[in-house]
C-alpha positions as CSV (number, residue, x, y, z in Angstrom):
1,X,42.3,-54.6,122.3
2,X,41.0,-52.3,119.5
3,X,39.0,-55.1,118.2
4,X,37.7,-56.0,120.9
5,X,36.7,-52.3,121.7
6,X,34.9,-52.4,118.0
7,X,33.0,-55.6,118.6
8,X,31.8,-53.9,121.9
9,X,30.7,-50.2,120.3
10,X,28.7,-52.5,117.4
11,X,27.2,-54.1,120.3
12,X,26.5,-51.1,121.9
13,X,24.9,-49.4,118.9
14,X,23.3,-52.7,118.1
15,X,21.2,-52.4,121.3
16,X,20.9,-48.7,120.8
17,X,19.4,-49.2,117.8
18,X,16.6,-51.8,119.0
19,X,15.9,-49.7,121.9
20,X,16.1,-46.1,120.8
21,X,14.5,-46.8,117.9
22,X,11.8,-49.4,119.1
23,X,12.3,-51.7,115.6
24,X,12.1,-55.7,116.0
25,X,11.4,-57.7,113.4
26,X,8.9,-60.5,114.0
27,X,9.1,-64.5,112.8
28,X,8.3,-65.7,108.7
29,X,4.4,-66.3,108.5
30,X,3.6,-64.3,111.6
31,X,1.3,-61.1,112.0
32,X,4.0,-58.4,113.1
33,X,3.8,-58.0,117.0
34,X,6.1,-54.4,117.0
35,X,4.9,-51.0,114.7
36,X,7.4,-48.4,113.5
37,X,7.4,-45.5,116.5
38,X,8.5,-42.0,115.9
39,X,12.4,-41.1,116.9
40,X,11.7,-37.9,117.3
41,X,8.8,-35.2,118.5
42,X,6.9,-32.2,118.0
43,X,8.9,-29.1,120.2
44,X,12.3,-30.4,120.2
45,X,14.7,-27.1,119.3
46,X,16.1,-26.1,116.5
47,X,13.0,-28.7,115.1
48,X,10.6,-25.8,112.9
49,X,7.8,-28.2,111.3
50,X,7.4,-31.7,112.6
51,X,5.3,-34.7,111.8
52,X,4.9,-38.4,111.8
53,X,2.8,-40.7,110.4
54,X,2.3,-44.6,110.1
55,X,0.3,-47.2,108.2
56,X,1.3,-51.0,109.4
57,X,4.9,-52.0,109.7
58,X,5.7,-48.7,107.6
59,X,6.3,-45.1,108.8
60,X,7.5,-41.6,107.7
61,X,8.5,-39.0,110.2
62,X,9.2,-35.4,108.4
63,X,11.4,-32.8,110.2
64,X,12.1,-29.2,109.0
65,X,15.1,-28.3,110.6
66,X,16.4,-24.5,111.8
67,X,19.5,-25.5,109.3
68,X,17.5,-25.5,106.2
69,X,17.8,-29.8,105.7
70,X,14.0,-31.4,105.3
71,X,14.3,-34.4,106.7
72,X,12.2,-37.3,106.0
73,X,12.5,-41.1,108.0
74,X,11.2,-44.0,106.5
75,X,10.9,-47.2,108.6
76,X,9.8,-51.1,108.0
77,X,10.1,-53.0,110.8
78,X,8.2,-56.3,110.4
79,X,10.3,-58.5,108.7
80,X,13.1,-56.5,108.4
81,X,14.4,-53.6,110.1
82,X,15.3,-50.6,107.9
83,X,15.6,-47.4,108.7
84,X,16.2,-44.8,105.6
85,X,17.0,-41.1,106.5
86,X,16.7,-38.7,104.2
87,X,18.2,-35.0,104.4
88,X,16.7,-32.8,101.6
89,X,18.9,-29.3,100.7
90,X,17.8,-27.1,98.3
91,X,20.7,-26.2,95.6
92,X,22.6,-28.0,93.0
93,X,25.5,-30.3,94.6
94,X,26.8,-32.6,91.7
95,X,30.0,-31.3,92.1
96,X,31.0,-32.6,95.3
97,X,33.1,-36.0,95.4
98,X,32.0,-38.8,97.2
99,X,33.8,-38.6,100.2
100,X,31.9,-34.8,101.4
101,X,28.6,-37.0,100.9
102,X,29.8,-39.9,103.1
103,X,31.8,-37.1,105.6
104,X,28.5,-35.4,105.5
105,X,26.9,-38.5,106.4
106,X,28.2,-38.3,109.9
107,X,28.2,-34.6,110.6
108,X,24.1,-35.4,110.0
109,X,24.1,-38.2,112.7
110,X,26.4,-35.8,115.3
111,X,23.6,-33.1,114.6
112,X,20.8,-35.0,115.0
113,X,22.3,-36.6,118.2
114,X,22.3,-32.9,119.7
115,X,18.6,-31.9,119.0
116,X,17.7,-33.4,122.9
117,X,19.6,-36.2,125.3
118,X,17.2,-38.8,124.0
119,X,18.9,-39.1,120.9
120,X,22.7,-38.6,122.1
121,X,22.7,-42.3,120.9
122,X,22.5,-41.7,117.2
123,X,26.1,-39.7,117.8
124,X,27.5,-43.7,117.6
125,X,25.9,-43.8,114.6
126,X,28.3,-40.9,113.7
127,X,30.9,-42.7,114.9
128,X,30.6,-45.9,112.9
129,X,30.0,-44.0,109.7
130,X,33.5,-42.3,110.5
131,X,35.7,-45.4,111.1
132,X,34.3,-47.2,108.7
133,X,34.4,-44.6,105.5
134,X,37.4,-45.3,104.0
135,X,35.9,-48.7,103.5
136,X,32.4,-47.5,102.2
137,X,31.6,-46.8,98.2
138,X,28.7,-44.4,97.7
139,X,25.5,-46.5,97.1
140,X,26.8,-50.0,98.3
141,X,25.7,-51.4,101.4
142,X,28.6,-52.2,104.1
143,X,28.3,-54.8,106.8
144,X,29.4,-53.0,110.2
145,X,28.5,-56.1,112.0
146,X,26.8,-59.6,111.0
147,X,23.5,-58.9,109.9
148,X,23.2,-54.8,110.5
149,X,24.3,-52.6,107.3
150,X,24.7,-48.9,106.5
151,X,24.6,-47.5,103.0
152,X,25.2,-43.9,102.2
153,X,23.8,-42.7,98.5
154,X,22.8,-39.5,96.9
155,X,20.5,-38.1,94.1
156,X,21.1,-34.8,93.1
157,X,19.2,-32.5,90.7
158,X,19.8,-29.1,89.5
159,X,17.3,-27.8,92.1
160,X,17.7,-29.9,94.7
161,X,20.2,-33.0,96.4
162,X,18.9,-35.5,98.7
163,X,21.3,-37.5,101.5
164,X,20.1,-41.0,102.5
165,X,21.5,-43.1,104.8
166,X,19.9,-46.4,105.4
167,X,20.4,-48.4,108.0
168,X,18.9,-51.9,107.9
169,X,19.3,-55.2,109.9
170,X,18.5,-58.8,108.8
């Protein structure tokens, strides 16, 4: 019964994520017929600077949230779908383990999934990163079902450490 409520939330989020997030990718050796749309907008709360912009197959969306995190979507969805979110903090972080950044991960997903009912989808994003961290290594990609993957990184500075989740499907 579990598994079969697993196959069914992948599915679920599967769909979510073709829908919500408006990415196809289109046949080998054929002019793309889907371009990269914005998942979020201009006015949404707690949403201080906003802006999206797209050349081809490729966009980035910037968002200055009211929590201090920049952060900055990068899409390709031609032949490919990928989806890279980055969340930008200002201060030094090298000395948190793994497991905060891939905890954090989800926490990011839950937030974003709050800004407006639009996006209450991305909180199955959160919920996939959850069951499946004790699986996940920083920096390696993980199949959550055939042909979709998540990977959680970092890069952190003295001044500044970056999240990225990436989300791409084959």
């Amino acid at each position: 019964m579990h598994v079969l409520n697993q196959t069914m939330k992948f599915f679920l989020i599967l769909s979510g994520f073709v829908v919500v997030f408006g990415t196809h990718a289109c046949q080998t050796n054929q002019k793309c017929k889907y371009k990269p749309e914005p998942i979020f907008e201009k006015g949404l709360p707690r949403v201080v600077q906003y802006n999206f912009e797209k050349n081809g197959t490729q966009s980035l969306e910037s968002l200055l949230l009211d929590s201090g995190v920049l952060l900055e979507i990068g899409q390709d969805v031609c032949n490919s779908t990928k989806q890279e979110y980055r969340f930008i903090v200002q201060g030094d972080y090298s000395q948190f383990p793994d497991s905060l950044w891939m905890k954090e991960a989800g926490k990011q997903m839950v937030y974003l999934s709050a800004l407006s009912p639009k996006h209450a989808s991305l909180k199955a994003w959160a919920d996939v990163l959850e069951a499946s961290r004790p699986q996940m290594k920083i920096g390696e990609d993980f199949e959550v079902q055939a042909g979709i993957k998540v990977r959680v990184d970092k890069v952190i500075s003295s001044d500044q450490s970056t999240l990225i989740l990436l989300f791409s499907q084959d």
